[in-house]
C-alpha positions, 0 to 999 in steps of 0.5 A: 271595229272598222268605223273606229279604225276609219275615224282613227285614219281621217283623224289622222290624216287631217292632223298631218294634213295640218302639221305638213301645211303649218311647217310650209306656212311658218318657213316661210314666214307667211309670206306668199311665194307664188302665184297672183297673190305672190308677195302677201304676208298672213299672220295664220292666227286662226281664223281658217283650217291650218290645213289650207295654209300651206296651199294658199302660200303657193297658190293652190289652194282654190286654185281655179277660182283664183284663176277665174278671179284673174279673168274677171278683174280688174275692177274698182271693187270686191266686195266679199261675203265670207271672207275667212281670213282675208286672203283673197280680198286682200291678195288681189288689193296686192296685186293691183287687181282691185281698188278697195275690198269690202269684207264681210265676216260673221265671226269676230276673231276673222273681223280682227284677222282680217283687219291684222292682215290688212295692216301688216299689208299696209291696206288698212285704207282701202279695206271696209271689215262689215259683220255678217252678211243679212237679206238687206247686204244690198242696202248696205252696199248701196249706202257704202256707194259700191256701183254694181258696173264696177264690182265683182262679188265673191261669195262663200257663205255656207250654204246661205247664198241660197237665201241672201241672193234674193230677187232683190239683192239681183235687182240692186247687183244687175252688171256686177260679176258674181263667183258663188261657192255652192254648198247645195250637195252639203245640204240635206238631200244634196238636191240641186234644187236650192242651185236651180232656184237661185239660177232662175233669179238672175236677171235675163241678160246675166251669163252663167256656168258652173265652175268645177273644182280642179287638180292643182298645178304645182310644177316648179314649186320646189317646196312641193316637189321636195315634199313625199307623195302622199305629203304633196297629195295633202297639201293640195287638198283643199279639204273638201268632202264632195266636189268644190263648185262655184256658180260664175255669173257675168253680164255681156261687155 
């Protein structure tokens, strides 16, 4: 019995988790209204969890990367390997941050996504939509001219960083900046064993540090603050079931 009712309440709680972010989003008409991406306006056709929605509007969600992003950049490129709906490439190509984005995305209804925000945002130009991301993305990022001195690398790819972050795609990206979503705690065991094995390829110069994730500032966001406790607790969830946790790696200026 308590393993229905536990399944009822997690059912739940993502259903409302979605309706409070859906109403946020479609208020305000897709329009970001705070933090660095303030001003970009998403279609939420589907592509991601309507739940994230709401938060990313307000800039909470992920909220520690996109202050890392701001630490890291500018730079002339960013290349993203999972790139959902777009959002971070295009938000920061908005914001001036970055001069072109190229984005990988695996599923077909994202590459459409991707490129509808891109249009909408009047950034088609500076945008590059590739397919999934293989062993060989170096390759191709060599053919499209990305200099790794000049790019900074997202990468949110499910537990695939383990093996497309080869030794050869290192040796190709020495210089480039890299914030790695790691997903090892979701994967079998939850050994840090796939982590440790991909720190040990950076090359001997590179800085590293593991990024934890972090409760969200929403002070003096009115939309928030209206909302009931547990609706604010909601929004700023960023739906996770452990810790998020990134692996940033710099090289010295």
């Amino acid at each position: 019995m308590n393993h229905i009712r536990s399944a009822f309440t997690k059912a739940a709680t993502k259903l409302r988790r979605k309706d409070v972010s859906r109403r946020l989003f479609d208020a305000a008409d897709g329009v970001f209204k705070a933090g660095p991406l303030k001003g970009l306006k998403m279609t939420g056709s589907g592509n991601t969890s309507a739940g994230t929605l709401g938060a990313k509007i307000f800039g909470l969600y992920e909220q520690e990367v996109i202050r890392e992003l701001q630490g890291l950049l500018p730079c002339a490129t960013l290349v993203n390997f999972g790139a959902a709906d777009g959002h971070f490439p295009l938000g920061l190509l908005k914001a001036g941050l970055v001069d072109q984005a190229i984005c990988f995305e695996m599923s077909a209804e994202g590459q459409r996504e991707i490129a509808e925000n891109a249009t909408v945002n009047g950034l088609s130009d500076r945008v590059v939509i590739q397919g999934a991301v293989g062993g060989g993305v170096h390759d191709t990022l060599a053919a499209l001219g990305v200099l790794p001195s000049q790019t900074l690398i997202l990468c949110d790819i499910e537990g695939a960083e383990f093996a497309v972050l080869s030794d050869a795609f290192f040796a190709w990206a020495k210089g480039a900046q890299l914030v790695v979503e790691l997903h090892d705690r979701l994967m079998g065991d939850g050994s840090l064993a796939p982590r440790e094995a991909l720190i040990a390829r950076l090359p001997q110069d590179a800085q590293h540090r593991i990024l934890k994730g972090q409760p969200k500032d929403w002070r003096d966001i009115a939309e928030i603050e209206a909302l009931s406790d547990n609706d604010r607790q909601l929004i700023c969830s960023d739906g996770r079931k452990v810790l998020g946790e990134w692996l940033i790696v710099t090289y010295p200026k």
